[in-house]
N, C-alpha and C positions, 0 to 999 in steps of 0.2 A: 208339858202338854203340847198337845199339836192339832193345826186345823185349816182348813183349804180353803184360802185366803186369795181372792184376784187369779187365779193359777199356777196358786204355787202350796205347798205345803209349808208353812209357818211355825216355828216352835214358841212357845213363849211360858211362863211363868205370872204364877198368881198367888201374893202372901197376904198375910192380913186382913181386916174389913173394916168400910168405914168409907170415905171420901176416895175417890177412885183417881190414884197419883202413877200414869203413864209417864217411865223412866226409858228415853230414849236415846240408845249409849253411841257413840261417839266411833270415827273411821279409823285405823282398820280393825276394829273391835268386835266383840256380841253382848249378850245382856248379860255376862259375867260379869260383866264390872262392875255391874251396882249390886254386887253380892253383899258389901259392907250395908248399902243403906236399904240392902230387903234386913237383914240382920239386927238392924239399927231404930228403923221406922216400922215395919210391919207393924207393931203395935199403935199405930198413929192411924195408921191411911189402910188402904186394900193398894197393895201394889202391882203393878200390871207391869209386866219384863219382856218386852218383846226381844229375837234376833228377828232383825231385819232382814227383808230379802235379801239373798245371797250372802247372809251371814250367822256365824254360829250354825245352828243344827237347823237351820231353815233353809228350805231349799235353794240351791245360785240358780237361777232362770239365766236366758242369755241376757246380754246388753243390749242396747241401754239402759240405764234405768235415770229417773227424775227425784227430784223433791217432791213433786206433785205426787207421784206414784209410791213413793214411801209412805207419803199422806195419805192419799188412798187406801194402801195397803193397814195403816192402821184405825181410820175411819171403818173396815172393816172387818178388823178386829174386836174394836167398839163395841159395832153392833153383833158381831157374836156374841160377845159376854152382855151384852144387854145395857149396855154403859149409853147413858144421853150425854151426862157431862161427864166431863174427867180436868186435875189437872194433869200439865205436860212438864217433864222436864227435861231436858235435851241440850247433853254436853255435845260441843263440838259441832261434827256435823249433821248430831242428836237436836240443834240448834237451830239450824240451817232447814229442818224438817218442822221442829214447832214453827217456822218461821210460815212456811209453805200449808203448815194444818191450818194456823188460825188464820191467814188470806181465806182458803178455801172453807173453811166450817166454825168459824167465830163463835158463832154459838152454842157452839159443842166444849169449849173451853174456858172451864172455870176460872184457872189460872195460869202460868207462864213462869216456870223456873228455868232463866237462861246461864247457862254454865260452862265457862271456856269455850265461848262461839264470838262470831260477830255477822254484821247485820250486811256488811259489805259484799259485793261481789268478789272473785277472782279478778284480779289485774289480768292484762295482756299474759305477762312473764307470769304468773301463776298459775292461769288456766295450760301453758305452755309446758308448765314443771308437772302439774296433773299428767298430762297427756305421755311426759317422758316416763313416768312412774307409772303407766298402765302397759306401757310398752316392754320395761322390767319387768311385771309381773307374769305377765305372758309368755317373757323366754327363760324367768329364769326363775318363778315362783315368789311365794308368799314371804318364807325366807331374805328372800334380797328384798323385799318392803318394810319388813321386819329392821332390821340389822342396818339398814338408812332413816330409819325414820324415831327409833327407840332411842336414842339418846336427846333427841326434840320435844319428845313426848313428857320429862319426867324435870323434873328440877335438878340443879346440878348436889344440893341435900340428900334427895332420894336417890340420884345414883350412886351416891357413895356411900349414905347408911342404912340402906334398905334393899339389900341383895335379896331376897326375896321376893319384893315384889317388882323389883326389874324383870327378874326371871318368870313371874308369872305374867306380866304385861308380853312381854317375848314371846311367851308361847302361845298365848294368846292370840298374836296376830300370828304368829307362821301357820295356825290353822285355820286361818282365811279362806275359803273358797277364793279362787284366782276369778271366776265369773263376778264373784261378789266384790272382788276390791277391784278388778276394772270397772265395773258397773256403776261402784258407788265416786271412783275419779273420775269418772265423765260425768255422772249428776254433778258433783261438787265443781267442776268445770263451767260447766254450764247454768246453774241456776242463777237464776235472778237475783237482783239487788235486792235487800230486805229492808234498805233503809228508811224507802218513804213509810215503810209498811208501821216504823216505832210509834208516829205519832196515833195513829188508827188504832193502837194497843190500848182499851180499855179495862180491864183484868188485870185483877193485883198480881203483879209481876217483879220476881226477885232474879237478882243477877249478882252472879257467884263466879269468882275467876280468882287464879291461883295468882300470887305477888310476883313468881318467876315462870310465866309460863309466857313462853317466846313466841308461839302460832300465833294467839289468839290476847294479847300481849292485857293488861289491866287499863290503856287508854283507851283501847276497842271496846271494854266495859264502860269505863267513864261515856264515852260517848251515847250507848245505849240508853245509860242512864237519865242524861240529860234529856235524850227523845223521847223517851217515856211517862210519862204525867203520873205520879205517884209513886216508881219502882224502888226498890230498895237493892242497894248497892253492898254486895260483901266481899272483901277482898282477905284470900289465904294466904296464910303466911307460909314459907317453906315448901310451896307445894307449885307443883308447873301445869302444863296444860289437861294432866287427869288429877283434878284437886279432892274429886271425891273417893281417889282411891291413897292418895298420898296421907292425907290428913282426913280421913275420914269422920274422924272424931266430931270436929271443930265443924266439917260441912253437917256429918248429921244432926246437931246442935242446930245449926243456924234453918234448915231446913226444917225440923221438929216446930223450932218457936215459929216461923212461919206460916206452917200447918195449921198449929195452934190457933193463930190470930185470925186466919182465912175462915176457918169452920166457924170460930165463935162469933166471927161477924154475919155469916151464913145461918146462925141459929136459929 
């Protein structure tokens, strides 16, 4: 489906009904990747699959673009489908955005599933390494983001027994809008610290990070952890910074009993 969103054409996806669980996917990606947990949970929640601005089948606007403005962008998507609350869950820098919704519309936000992200800003040297990788993508395509950054992405398990879904992560980014993966390295550049933001976190909040995921590393979770006043900590085995496509299984478990507990407290 699609719908004209802040000035841009918007693609996004809608399975299931029930509790309204926004799955917001991770850089340089689109809402493909939580194909396992539309597949998995549909029957649990109504799932709401956005591509972000400039990415997958949603339109690349130019750049710049923010965390705030992704926020935006799905605050009104929200109210298109008529959503007051939703939960969020957002791998990476799917993360980095629930971070930037719930500042800006808290109480729009049921809950908060935080999944191979962190709450930290870019260092110096990292907003520097963004900037060098916007700069590749511009002379020399999606491909050369692709093909630097896919062996980071995946557990050193999943690259050697899971040739299939290497290759579909792969392809996945080389079909990048170039607008959309500069767009979204300069937001990730630039945004703001999330850290003061943990204690302010109200909302039953689960965090889920792969045991070998190198980005976004399982201390970066511990930490969260700790700043968050009742969250619940899951750590996957085998699986690296896309935990919910590696080991699918075990996340949509841990997410399902989640669900569970959230709605029946909500009864």
């Amino acid at each position: 489906m699609h719908t004209s969103i802040n000035g841009f054409e918007m693609h996004y996806q809608v399975a299931g009904a029930g509790t309204p669980l926004v799955l917001i996917h991770g850089y340089p990606l689109d809402g493909t990747m939580w194909q396992p947990q539309v597949a998995g949970l549909s029957h649990r929640a109504r799932l709401i699959v956005p591509d972000l601005r400039g990415c997958g089948r949603s339109q690349a606007t130019e750049p710049p673009y923010t965390m705030d403005s992704y926020a935006d962008d799905l605050r009104a998507l929200l109210d298109h489908l008529g959503v007051q609350r939703a939960i969020l869950a957002g791998l990476s820098m799917g993360g980095y955005i629930a971070f930037a919704f719930y500042r800006q519309y808290s109480q729009r936000v049921q809950a908060l599933a935080l999944l191979d992200t962190r709450a930290q800003a870019d260092t110096p040297e990292g907003r520097e390494g963004r900037m060098r990788a916007a700069e590749t993508a511009r002379k020399e395509g999606a491909a050369a983001i692709a093909k630097g950054l896919l062996p980071r992405l995946l557990s050193p398990k999943t690259l050697e027994r899971q040739p299939a879904l290497v290759e579909q992560v792969g392809q996945m980014m080389e079909r990048q809008p170039v607008n959309g993966i500069v767009g979204a390295l300069m937001a990730m550049a630039e945004r703001a610290d999330s850290t003061g933001t943990l204690a302010q976190i109200t909302c039953p909040t689960l965090i889920i990070v792969g045991a070998d995921d190198a980005l976004t590393p399982p201390e970066a979770a511990r930490q969260m952890h700790t700043a968050i006043r009742g969250s619940r900590l899951e750590i996957i085995p085998d699986a690296g910074h896309l935990s919910n496509m590696e080991q699918p299984g075990l996340v949509n478990q841990v997410l399902a009993d989640w669900l569970s507990r959230i709605t029946a407290e909500t009864a």
